[in-house]
ZALUM-579451 format. One line per 4 residues: number of its first residue (from 1); for each residue x, y, z of N, C-alpha, C. Coordinates in steps of 0.2 Angstrom, whole numbers, plus 5000, padded with zeros to 4 digits. Atoms other than C-alpha are relative to their C-alpha. Layout:
! ZALUM-579451
NUM) X,Y,Z,X,Y,Z,X,Y,Z  ...
END
This chain:
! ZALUM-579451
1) 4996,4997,4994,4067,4613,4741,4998,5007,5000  4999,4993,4998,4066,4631,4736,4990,5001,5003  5009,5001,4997,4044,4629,4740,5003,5000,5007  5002,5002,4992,4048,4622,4758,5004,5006,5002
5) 4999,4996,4997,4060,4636,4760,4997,5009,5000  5003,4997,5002,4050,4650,4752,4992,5002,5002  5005,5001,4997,4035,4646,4764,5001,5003,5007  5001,4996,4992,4028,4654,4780,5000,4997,5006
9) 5003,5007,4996,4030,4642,4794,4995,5006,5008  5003,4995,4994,4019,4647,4811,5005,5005,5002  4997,4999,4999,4025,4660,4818,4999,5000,5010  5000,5000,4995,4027,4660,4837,4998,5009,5004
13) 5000,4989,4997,4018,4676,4848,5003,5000,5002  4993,4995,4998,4026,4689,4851,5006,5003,4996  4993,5000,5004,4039,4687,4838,4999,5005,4993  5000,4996,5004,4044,4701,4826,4999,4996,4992
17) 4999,5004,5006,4042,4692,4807,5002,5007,4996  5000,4995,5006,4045,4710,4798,5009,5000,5002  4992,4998,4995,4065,4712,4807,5003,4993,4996  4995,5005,5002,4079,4699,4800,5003,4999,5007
21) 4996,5004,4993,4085,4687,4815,5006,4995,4999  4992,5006,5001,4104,4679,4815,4998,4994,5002  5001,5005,4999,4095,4665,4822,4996,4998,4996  5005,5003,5006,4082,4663,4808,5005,4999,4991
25) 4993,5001,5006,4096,4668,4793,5002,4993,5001  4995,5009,5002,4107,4652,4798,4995,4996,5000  5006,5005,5004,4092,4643,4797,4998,4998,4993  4999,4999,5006,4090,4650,4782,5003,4997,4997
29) 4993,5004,5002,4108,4643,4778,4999,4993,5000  5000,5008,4999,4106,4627,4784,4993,4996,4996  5006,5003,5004,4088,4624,4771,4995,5000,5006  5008,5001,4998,4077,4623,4785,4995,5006,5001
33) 5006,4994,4999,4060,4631,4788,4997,5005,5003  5000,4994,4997,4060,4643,4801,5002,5005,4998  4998,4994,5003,4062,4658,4792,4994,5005,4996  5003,4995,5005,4053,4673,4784,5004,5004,4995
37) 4997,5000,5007,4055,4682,4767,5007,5006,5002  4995,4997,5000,4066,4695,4776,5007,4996,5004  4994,5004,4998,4078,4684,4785,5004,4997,4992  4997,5002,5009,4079,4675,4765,5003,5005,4998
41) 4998,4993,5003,4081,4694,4759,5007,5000,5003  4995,4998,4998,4097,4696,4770,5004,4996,5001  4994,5005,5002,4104,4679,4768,5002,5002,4992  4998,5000,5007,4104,4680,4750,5003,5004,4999
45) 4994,4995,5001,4113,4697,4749,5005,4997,5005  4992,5003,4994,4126,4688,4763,5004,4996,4992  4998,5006,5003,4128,4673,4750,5002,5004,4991  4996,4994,5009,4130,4687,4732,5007,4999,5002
49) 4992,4997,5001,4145,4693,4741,5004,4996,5001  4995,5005,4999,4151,4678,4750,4996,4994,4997  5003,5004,5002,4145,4662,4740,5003,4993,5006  4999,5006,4997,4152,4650,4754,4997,5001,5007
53) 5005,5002,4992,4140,4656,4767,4997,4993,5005  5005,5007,4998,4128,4641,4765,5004,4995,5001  4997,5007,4998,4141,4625,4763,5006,5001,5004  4997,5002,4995,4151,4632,4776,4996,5001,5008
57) 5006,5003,4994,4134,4633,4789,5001,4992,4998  5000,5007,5004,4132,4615,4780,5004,4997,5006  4993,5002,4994,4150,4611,4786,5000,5000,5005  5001,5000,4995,4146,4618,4801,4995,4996,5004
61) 5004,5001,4998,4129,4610,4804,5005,4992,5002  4997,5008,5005,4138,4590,4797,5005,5001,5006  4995,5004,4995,4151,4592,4811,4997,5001,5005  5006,4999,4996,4138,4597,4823,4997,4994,5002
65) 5006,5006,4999,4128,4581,4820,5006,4992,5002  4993,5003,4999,4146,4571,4819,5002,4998,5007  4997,5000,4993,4151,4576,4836,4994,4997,5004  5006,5004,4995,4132,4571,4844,5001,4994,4999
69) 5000,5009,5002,4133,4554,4836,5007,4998,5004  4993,5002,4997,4151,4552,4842,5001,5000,5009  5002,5000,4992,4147,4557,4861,4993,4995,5002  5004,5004,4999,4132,4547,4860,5004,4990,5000
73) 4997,5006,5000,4142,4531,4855,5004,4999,5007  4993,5002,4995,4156,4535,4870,4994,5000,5006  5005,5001,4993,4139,4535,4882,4999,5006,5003  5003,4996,4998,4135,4551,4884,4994,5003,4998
77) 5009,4999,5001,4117,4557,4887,4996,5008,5002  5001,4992,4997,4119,4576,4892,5003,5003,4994  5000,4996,5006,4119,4589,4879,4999,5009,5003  4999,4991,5001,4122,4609,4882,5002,5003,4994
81) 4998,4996,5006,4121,4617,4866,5001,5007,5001  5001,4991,4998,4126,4637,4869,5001,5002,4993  5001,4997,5006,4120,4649,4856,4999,4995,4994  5003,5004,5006,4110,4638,4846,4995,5002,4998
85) 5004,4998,5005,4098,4647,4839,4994,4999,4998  5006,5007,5001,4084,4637,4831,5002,4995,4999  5000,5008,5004,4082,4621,4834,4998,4995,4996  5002,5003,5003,4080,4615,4819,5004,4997,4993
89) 4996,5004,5006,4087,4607,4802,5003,4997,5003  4993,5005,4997,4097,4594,4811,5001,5002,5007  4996,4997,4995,4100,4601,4827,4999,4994,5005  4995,5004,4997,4105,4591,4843,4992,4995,5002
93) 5005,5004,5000,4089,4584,4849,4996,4993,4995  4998,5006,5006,4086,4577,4831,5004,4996,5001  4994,5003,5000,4101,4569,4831,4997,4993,5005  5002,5003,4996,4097,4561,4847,4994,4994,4998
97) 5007,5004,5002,4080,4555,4841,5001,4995,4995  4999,5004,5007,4087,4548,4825,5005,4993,5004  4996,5006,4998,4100,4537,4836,4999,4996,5002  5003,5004,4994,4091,4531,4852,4993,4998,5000
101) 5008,5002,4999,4076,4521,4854,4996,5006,5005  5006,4995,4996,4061,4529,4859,5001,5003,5010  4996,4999,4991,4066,4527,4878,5005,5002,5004  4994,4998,4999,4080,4535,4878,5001,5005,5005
105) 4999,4995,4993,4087,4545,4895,5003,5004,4996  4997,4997,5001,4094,4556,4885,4995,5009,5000  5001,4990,4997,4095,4578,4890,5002,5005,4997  4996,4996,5005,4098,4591,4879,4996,5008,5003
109) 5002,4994,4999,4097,4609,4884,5003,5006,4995  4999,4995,5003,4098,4625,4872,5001,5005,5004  5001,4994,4997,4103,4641,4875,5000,5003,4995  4998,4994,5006,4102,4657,4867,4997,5008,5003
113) 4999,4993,4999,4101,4676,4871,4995,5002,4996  5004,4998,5004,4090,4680,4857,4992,4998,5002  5007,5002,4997,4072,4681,4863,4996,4997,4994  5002,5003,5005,4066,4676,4845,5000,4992,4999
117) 4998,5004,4998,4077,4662,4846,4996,4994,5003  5005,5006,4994,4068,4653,4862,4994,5002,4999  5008,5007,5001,4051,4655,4856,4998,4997,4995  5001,5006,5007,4055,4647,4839,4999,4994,5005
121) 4999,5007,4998,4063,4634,4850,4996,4997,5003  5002,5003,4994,4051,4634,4864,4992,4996,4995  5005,5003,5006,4037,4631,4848,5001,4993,4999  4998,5006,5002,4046,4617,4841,5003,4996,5005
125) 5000,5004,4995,4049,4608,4856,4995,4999,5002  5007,5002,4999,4032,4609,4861,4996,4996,4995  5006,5003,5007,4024,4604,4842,5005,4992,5001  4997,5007,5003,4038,4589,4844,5000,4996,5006
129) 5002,5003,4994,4031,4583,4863,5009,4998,5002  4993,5000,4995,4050,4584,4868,5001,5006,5006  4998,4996,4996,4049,4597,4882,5001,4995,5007  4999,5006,4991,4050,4581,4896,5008,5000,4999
133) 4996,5002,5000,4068,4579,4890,5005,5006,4996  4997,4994,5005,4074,4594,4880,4997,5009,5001  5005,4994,4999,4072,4612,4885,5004,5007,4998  4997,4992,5002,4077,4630,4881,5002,5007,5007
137) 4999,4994,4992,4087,4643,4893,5003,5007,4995  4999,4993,5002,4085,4661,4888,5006,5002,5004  4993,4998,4996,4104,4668,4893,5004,5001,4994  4992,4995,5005,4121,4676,4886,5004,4994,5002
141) 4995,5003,5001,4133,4663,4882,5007,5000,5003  4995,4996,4998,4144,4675,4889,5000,4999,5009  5000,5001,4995,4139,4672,4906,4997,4994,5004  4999,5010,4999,4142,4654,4911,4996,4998,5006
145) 5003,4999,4993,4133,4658,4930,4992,5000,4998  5009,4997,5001,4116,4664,4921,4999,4991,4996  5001,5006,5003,4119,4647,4910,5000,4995,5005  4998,5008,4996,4123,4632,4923,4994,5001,5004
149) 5004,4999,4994,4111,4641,4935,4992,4999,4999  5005,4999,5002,4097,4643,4927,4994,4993,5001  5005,5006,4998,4080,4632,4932,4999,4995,4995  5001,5006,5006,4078,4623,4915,5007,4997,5001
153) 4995,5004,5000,4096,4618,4916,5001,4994,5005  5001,5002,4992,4095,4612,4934,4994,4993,5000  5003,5004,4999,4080,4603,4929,5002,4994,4997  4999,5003,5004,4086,4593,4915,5009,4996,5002
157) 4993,5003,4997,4106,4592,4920,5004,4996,5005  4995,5002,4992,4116,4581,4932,5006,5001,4998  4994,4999,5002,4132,4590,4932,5007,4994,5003  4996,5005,4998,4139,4573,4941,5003,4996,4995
161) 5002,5006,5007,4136,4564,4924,5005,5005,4993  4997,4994,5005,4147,4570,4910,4995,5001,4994  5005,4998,5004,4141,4582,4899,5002,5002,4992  4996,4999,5006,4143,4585,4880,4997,5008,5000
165) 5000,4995,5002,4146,4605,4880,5003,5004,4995  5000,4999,5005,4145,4611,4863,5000,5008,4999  5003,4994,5001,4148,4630,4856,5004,4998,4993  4997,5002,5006,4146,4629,4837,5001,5005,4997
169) 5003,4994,5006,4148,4644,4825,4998,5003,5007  5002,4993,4995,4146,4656,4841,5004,5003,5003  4996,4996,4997,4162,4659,4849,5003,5005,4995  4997,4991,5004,4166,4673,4835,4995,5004,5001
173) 5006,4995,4995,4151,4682,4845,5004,5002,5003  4997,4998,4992,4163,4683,4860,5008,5004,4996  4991,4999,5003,4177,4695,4856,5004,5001,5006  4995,5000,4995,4192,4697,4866,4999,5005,5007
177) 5003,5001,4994,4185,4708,4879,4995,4997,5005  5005,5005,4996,4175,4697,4884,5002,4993,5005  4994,5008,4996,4189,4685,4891,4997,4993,4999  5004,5008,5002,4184,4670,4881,5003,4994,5004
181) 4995,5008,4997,4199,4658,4890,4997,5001,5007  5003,5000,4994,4190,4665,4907,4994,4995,4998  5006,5003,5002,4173,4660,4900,5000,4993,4999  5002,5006,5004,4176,4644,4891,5004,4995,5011
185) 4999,5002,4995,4185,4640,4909,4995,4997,5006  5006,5002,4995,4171,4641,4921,4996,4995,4998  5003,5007,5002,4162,4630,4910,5004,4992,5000  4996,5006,4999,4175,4617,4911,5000,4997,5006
189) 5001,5001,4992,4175,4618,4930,4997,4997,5000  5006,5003,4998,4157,4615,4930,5000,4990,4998  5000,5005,5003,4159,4599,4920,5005,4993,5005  4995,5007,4995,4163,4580,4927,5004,4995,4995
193) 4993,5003,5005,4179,4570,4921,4995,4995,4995  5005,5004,5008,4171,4561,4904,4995,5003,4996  5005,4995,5003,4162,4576,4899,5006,5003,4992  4996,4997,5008,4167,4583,4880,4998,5008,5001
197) 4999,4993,5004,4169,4601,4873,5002,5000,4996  5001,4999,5010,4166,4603,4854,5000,5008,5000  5000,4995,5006,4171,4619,4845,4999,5001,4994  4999,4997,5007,4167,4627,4830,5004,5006,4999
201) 4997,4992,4999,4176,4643,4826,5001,5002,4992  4997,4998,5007,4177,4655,4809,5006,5001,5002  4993,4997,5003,4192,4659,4802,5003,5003,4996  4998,5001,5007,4203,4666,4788,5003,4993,4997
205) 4997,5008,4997,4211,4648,4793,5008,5003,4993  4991,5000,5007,4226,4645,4775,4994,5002,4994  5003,4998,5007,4210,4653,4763,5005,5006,4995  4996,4994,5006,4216,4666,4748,4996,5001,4996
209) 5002,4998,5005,4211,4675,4735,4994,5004,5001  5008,4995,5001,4193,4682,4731,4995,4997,5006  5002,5001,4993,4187,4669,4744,5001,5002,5007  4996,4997,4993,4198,4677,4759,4994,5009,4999
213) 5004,4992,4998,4189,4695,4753,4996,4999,5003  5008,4999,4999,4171,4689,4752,5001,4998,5008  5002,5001,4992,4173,4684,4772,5003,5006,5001  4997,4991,4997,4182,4699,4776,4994,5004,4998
217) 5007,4999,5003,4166,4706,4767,4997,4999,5004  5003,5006,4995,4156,4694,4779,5001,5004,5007  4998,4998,4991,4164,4699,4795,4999,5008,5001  5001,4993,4999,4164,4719,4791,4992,5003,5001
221) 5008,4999,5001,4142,4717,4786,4998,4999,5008  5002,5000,4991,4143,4710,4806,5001,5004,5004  4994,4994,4996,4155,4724,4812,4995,5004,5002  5004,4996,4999,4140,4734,4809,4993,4999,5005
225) 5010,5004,4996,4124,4724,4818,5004,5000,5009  4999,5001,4996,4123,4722,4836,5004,4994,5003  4992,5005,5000,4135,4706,4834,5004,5000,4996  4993,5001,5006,4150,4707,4827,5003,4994,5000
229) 4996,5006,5003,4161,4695,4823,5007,4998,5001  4990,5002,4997,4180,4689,4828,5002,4993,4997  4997,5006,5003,4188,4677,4819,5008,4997,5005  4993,5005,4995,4202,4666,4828,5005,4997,4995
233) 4995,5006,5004,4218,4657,4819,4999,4992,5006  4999,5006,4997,4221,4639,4826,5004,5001,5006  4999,5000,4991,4233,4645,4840,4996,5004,5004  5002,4998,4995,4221,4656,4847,4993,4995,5003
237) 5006,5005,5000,4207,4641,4848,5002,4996,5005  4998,5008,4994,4218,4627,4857,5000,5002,5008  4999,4997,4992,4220,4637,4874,4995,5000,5003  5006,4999,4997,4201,4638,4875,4996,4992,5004
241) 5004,5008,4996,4200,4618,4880,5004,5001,5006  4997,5001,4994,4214,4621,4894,5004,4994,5000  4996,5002,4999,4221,4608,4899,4998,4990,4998  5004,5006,5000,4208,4594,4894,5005,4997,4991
245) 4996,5004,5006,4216,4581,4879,4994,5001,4994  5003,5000,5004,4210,4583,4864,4999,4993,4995  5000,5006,5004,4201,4568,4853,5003,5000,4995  4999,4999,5008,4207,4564,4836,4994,4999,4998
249) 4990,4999,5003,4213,4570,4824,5000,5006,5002  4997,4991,4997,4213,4587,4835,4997,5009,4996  5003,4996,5003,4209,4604,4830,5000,4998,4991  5000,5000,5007,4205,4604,4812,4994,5003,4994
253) 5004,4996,5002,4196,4611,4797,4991,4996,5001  5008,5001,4999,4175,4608,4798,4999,4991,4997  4999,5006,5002,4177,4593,4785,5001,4995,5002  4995,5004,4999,4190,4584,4791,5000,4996,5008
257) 5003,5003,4996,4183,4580,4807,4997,4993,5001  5002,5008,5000,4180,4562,4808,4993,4998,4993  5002,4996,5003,4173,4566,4790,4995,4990,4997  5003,5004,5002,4159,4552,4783,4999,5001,4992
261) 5002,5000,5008,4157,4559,4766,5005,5005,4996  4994,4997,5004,4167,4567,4752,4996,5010,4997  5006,4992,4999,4163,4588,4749,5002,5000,4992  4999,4998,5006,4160,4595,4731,5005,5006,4998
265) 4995,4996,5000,4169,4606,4723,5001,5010,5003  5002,4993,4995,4160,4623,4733,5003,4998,5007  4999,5002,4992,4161,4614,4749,5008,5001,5001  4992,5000,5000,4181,4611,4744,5001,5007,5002
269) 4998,4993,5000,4182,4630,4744,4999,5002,5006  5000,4997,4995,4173,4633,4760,5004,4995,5006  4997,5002,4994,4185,4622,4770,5004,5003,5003  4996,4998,4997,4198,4632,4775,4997,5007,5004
273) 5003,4997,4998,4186,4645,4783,4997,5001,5008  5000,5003,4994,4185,4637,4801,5003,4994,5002  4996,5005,4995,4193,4626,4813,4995,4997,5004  5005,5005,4996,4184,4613,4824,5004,4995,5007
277) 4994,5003,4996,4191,4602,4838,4995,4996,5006  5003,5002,4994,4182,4591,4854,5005,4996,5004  4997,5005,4995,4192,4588,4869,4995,4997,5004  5004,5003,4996,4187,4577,4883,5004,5000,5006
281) 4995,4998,4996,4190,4581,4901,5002,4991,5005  5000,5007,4998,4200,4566,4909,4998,4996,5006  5003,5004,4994,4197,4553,4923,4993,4998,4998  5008,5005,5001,4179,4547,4914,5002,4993,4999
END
């Protein structure tokens, strides 16, 4: 494992390899292989201070894959992932591929803001002959007009058709001037009744102790980059679905989401670190 991580994968032109990418780091986090030695360099010191970096990505990634399987089974075949990063170690498309036969109609579209980001993705969607059915929209998360509108969206989406819009691990990018209840709004408008919206969100959630510092630690490292960071309690999270009903068992920690396996005793640590939650808008 530490070989495949410890390896140079292609690098896509144009893209800086000597700079540390937030989209390559969680990579990093999640074990997969799009990463270089300085993105590894910048996780590892993330994961010194705070040790529950990686099993709470993990936890983050495990509900991520949870929620695709779950919307797949209720028959949905529309996927808006915002602020996803690199597509890889597990990400939505996988998912798909691993549950539907080869023929599958199913659409999955990324976003991401980050120019590094879309041409990992744009790489690894081409090396994986998914571009007919899966594609990448350069945009700000933040602007839901630049996202719905956009021509890969348009290509791939039928907003008639419910859609599973996903933000995992990225609404603590968005701080409160940003008007996250407006933003998360627009997007729900756009959406038809039997569409889902999944959240992930950090937290200091009910953590304590030396674990509670090392995120405060965590969150202060991002205070200083071009993203900072915003962490949410549980009531500030439930307002962002509106008015849509939420599935069970409702908000809840990353685990405990329709959980298929048991966590170890680091995982246990990093559960109280984030909240999760996927309503569904009604009338589908």
């Amino acid at each position: 494992m530490s070989d495949q991580r410890d390896s140079a994968p292609r690098a896509p032109e144009g893209v800086d390899t000597e700079k540390p990418s937030a989209a390559r780091i969680y990579d990093w986090y999640l074990g997969g292989t799009q990463n270089w030695a300085v993105d590894r360099e910048f996780g590892r010191r993330m994961e010194q201070q705070w040790p529950l970096v990686r099993p709470g990505s993990k936890q983050n990634r495990e509900f991520m894959n949870r929620a695709v399987r779950a919307a797949l089974r209720a028959g949905i075949r529309q996927f808006i992932d915002l602020g996803s990063g690199v597509p890889t170690a597990g990400n939505v498309h996988e998912v798909v591929e691993a549950e539907l036969p080869e023929d599958h109609d199913a659409k999955v579209v990324y976003v991401d803001y980050e120019p590094v980001a879309v041409a990992h993705a744009t790489l690894i969607l081409e090396e994986g002959a998914a571009t007919d059915w899966a594609g990448i929209v350069q945009a700000d998360m933040r602007d839901p007009k630049a996202v719905l509108r956009a021509e890969e969206t348009k290509r791939l989406i039928d907003f008639s058709q419910p859609v599973c819009l996903m933000m995992m691990a990225v609404l603590h990018f968005v701080g409160p001037d940003d008007d996250p209840e407006g933003i998360l709004a627009a997007y729900r408008e756009k959406l038809a009744p039997g569409s889902w919206l999944a959240i992930s969100q950090m937290s200091e959630g009910d953590g304590s102790g030396e674990t509670l510092e090392g995120l405060r630690w965590f969150v202060e490292q991002y205070r200083k980059t071009s993203n900072p960071v915003w962490l949410r309690d549980r009531e500030e999270i439930e307002p962002l679905f509106g008015d849509w009903p939420l599935l069970e068992p409702g908000i809840v920690h990353l685990p405990d989401w329709r959980p298929d396996r048991k966590l170890n005793a680091l995982e246990a640590e990093a559960r109280p670190y984030a909240w999760c939650g996927i309503a569904a808008r009604p009338g589908g």
